[in-house]
N, C-alpha and C positions, 0 to 999 in steps of 0.2 A: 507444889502444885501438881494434882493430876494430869499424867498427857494423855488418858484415855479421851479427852473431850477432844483431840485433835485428828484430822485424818492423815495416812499417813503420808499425803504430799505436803502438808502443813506442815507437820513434820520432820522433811523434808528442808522446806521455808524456814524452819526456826534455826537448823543446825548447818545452813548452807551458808559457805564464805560471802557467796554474790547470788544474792536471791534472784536477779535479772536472768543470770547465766543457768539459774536451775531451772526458772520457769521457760527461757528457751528452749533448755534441755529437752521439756517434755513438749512443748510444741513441734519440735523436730523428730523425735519418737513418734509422736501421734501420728506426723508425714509419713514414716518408716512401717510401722506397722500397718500402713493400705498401702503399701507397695506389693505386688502381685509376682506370685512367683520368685521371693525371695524368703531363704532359712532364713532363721532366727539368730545364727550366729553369722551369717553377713551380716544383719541389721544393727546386731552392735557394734562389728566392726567398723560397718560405714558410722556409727555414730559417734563412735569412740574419734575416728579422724577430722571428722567436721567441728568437735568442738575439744581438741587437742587443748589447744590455749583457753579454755573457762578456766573459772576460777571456784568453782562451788564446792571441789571437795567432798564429794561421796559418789559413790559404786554407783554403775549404770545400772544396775540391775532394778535395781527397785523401782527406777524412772520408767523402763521397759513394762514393767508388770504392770505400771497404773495406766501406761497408753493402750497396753493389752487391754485392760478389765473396761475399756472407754469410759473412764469416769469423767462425766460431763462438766462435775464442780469444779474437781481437781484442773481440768483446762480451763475452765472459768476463770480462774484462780490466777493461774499462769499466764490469759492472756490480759487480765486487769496489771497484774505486774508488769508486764512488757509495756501495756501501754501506758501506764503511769512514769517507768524508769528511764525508755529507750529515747538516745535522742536521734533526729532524722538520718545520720549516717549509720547507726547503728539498726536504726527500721532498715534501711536497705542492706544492711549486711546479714539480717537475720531474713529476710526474704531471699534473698539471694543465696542463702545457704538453704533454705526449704525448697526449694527450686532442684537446686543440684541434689538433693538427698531425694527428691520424691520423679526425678528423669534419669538416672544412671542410666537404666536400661536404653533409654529413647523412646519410650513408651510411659505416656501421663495417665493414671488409673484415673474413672469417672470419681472415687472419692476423693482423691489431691487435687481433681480441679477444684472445687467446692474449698477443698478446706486450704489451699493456696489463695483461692477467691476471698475467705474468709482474712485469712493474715494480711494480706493486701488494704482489707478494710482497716483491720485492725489497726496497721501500722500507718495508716492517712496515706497509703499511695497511691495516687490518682492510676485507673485505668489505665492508661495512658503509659503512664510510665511501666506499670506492671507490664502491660503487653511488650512495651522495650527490651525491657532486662530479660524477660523469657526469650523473645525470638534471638538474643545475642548470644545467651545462655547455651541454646537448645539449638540452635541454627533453625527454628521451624517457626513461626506465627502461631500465638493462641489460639485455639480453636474452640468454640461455644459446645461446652459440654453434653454430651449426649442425655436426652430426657427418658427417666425411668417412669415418665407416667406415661409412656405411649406404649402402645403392644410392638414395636420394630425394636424395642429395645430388650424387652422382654424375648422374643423371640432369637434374637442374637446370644443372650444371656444367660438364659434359662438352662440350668446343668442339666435337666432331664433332657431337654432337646438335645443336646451334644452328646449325652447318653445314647439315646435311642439311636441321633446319627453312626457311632462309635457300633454300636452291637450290631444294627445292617450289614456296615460297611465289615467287620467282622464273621457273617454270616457269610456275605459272598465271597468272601474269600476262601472260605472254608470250604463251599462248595466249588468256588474255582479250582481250587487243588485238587480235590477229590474228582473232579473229573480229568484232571490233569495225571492224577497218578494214574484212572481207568485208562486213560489213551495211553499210557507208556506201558501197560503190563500188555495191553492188547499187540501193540508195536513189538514188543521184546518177545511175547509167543510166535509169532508171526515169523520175526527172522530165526528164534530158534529151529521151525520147520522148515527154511527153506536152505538152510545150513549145510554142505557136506562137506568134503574132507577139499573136493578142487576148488569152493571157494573159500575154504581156508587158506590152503597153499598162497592162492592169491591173494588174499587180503595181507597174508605176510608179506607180502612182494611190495606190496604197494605202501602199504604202513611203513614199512623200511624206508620208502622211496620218500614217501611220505615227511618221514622224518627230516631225513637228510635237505629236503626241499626248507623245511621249517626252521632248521636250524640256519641254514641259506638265511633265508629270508629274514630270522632273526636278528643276525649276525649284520645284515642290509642294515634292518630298523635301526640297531643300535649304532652302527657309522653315521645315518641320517642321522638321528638324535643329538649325537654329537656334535655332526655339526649346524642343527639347528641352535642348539642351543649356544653355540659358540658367534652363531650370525647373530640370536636375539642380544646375547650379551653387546655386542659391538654396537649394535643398532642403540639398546639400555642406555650404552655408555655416551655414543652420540644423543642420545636423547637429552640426556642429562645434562650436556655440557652446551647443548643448546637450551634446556630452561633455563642452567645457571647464564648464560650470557644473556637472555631475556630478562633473567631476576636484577643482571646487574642494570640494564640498562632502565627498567624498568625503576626499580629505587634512586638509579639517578636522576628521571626525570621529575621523579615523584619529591625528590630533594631542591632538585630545579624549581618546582611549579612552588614547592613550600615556600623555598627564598624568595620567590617572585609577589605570591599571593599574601597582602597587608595583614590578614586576619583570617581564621577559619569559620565556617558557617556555624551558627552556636548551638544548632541541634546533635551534631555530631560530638561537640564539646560535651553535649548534656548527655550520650549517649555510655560515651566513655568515661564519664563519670560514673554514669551508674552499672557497668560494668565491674569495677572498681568497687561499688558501694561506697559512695563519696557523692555528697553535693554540690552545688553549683558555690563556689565561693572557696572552694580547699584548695590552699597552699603549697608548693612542690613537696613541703615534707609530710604532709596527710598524703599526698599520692605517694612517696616513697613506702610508708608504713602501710597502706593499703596493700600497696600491690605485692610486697614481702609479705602479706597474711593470706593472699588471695594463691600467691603463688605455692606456698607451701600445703593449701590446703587442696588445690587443683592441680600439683604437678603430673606427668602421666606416667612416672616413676612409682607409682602411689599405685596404681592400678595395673602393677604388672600380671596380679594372679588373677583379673578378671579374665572375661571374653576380649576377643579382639572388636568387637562392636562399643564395650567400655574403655577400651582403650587410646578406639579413633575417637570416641566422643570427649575424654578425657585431654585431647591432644586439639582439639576442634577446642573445647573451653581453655587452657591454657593458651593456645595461640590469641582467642581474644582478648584475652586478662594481658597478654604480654603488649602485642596492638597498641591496644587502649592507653597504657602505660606510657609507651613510646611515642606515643601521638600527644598525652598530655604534656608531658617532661618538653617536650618541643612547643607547646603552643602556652605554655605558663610562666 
């Protein structure tokens, strides 16, 4: 049989171990490729970590090129597979992983609201719930995507206008200096003529003195410094040892109120669940295996060679995944 009648994400589909996990695949490239201000060799490296564990069995490369070229079918394609194969714990794991691939930065591009808005449908998750998982996610509340039919949008957007802004802002500087450098040649003729040999002598005098004062003075700063920084250290160390005595007291009570209180509120149960990517009805060894896949894929270990912005954020999502975890195992 010919395979010219096939495209090449079909493909794709015919010679993948798990057609689910390949059509993910490119759903979560699509998220990657409108992400703003990111290479193309971080983009498969974040893609390459988020789906560690698939099972599909061929080179990321070719998935990248078809998210590139936005072929509309080819997501067609992938998102009828998802929603024909995925069952509801797995809809939340695959939006919960589009989520984290399309915020590392902390910043949502107007195209990932849309096409997160989109998955969301896709995978029958109520509103509702979508706006949970993101604000746990991301620590920030959904926000109603910016409209590109209004001129405010445009005008914020528009690369000519940040151009034009850019070559201004450019120009005066240009001319700032240039009048900058006219005021110091003028200044430097000025004292060349008023220069002679007695206020030489004297500025030797002084300059020496000068010095000597500076070095003083240095030599101040640098004992201050010391021991400032030896008071903040102590202050540091009391600080510390008074949040840990607050943390301890704090987790006792919160052990307290647990042993005391019959049951917990079952929004918070729903909450942490879907943190996890897990539904309402999973067993302590679906949360054990959740949060052993959650955790390996959000440790912040994972993100050493980012920014330190990806790192807090990395450590901000692991501490919920951890949470969550620790709060279910206890009320299950």
């Amino acid at each position: 049989m010919s395979i010219a009648r096939f495209s090449p994400f079909e493909l794709l589909l015919l010679k993948s171990r798990s057609q689910v996990d390949t059509a993910t695949l490119l759903l979560l490239a699509w998220v990657l490729v409108h992400r703003q201000q990111v290479s193309e060799g971080q983009r498969r490296r974040r893609l390459a970590q988020v789906t560690a564990q698939f099972r599909h069995g061929h080179e990321l490369g070719p998935v990248m090129s078809i998210a590139h070229s936005q072929d509309l079918q080819a997501i067609q394609l992938a998102a009828e597979v998802v929603r024909k194969e995925c069952s509801n714990e797995r809809s939340l794991s695959i939006l919960y992983q589009a989520i984290t691939v399309a915020t590392d930065d902390g910043e949502l591009s107007l195209n990932n609201h849309y096409i997160l808005g989109f998955l969301a449908d896709l995978l029958n998750v109520t509103p509702a719930t979508f706006s949970t998982l993101f604000h746990e996610l991301t620590g920030k509340p959904l926000q109603s995507a910016e409209d590109p039919s209004r001129d405010a949008y445009w005008q914020v957007h528009d690369p000519e206008y940040h151009a034009r802004k850019a070559r201004d802002a450019h120009a005066a500087e240009q001319k700032a200096k240039e009048a900058e450098e006219r005021q110091r040649a003028n200044k430097e003729q000025q004292q060349q003529k008023q220069q002679n040999k007695q206020r030489q002598q004297e500025e030797a005098h002084r300059e020496k003195a000068k010095q000597q004062q500076a070095k003083q003075e240095q030599n101040k700063r640098e004992q201050d410094k010391q021991q400032e920084r030896r008071k903040r250290q102590e202050q540091t160390q009391q600080q510390e040892r008074q949040r840990w005595q607050q943390e301890q007291k704090r987790q006792e009570e919160a052990r307290r109120q647990q042993r005391e209180r019959p049951s917990s509120p079952p929004d918070r149960h729903t909450r942490a669940l879907a943190v996890l990517g897990l539904t309402p009805g999973a067993n302590r060894a679906d949360i054990r295996r959740a949060y052993r896949r959650m955790a390996q894929l959000h440790h912040p270990d994972r993100f050493y060679s980012g920014s330190e912005h990806q790192i807090a954020l990395a450590s901000t999502r692991f501490q919920r995944i951890k949470s969550a975890y620790d709060y279910l195992m206890q009320n299950t």
